[in-house]
C-alpha positions as CSV (number, residue, x, y, z in Angstrom):
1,X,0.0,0.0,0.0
2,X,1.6,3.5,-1.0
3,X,0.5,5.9,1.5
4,X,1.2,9.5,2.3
5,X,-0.3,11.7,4.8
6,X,-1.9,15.2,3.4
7,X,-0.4,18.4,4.4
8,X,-2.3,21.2,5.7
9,X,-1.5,25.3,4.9
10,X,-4.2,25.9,7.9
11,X,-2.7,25.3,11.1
12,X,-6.5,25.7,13.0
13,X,-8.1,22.8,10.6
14,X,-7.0,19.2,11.0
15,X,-5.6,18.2,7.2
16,X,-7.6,15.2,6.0
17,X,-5.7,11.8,6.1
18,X,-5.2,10.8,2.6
19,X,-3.8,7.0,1.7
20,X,-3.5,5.5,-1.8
21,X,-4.3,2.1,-1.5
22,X,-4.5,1.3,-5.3
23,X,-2.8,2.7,-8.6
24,X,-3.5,2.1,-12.3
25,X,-2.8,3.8,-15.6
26,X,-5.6,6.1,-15.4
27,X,-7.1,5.9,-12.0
28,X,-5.8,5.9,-8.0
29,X,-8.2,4.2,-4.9
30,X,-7.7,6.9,-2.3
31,X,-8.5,6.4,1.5
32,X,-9.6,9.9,2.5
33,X,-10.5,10.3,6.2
34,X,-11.5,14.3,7.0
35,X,-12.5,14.4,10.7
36,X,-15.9,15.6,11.5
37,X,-16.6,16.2,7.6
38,X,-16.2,12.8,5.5
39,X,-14.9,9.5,5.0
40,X,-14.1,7.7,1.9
41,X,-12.5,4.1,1.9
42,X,-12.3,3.3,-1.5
43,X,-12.8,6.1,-3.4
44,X,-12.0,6.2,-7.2
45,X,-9.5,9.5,-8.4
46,X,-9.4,9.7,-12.5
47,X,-6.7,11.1,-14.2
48,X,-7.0,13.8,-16.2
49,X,-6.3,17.9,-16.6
50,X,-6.5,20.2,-14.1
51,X,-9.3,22.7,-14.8
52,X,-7.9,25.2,-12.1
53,X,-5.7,26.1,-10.2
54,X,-4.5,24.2,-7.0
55,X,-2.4,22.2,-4.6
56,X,-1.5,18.3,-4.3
57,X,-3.2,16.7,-1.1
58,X,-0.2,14.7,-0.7
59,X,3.0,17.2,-1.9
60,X,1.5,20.2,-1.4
61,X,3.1,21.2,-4.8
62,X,1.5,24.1,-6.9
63,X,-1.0,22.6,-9.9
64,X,-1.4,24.4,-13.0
65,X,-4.7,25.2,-15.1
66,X,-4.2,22.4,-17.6
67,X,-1.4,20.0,-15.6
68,X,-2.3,16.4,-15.7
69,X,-3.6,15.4,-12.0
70,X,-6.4,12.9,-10.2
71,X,-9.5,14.0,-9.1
72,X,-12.1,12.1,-6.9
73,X,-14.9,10.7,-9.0
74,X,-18.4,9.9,-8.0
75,X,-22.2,10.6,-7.9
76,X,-23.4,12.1,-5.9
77,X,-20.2,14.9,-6.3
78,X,-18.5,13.8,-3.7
79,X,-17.4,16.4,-0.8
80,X,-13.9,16.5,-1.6
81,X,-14.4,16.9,-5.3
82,X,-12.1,20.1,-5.6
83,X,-9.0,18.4,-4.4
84,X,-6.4,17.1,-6.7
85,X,-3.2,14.7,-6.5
86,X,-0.1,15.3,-8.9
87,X,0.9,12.9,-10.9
88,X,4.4,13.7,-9.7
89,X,3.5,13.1,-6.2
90,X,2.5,9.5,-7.3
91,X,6.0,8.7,-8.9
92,X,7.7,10.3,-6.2
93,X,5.5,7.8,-3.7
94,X,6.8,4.7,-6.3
95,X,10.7,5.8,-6.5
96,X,10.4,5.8,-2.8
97,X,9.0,2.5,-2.6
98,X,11.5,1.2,-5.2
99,X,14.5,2.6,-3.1
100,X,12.9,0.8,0.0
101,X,13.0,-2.5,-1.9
102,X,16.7,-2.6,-3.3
């Protein structure tokens, strides 16, 4: 299981927990756990292009308007549906994992 914990900007809210449990070539499974607000154990993330704006969950790195990233999929929207991982941050999480290994 690749996991990472989020990082939060806002020292007065608690930063969700964010886990990827899954990875394919166009999709993540992401264990999001927001305290007091929502909890997702499986929850689907598709890749595709950023239509804002914004910052990784799990790097806290700056996404561009049209950058490649995941977003959380679902109907109803689900309540997390502006937050975005990098696809950067997910080969950074499988170099790390392949440096663990050798």
């Amino acid at each position: 299981m690749l996991t990472e914990a989020c990082r939060s900007s806002n020292a007065t809210t608690q930063a969700p927990l964010v886990r990827v449990v899954e990875v394919s070539d166009d999709h993540l499974l992401v264990r999001w756990v927001e305290p007091g607000k929502c909890h997702y154990g499986e929850q689907k993330w598709r890749l595709g292009v950023a239509s804002r704006n914004g910052y990784c969950v799990l790097s806290n790195r700056r996404i561009g308007r049209g950058e490649p990233a995941y977003r959380p999929t679902g109907r109803p929207r689900p309540r997390n549906y502006v937050a975005m991982i990098a696809v950067t941050a997910i080969e950074a999480l499988y170099m790390a994992v392949a440096r663990q290994i050798d």
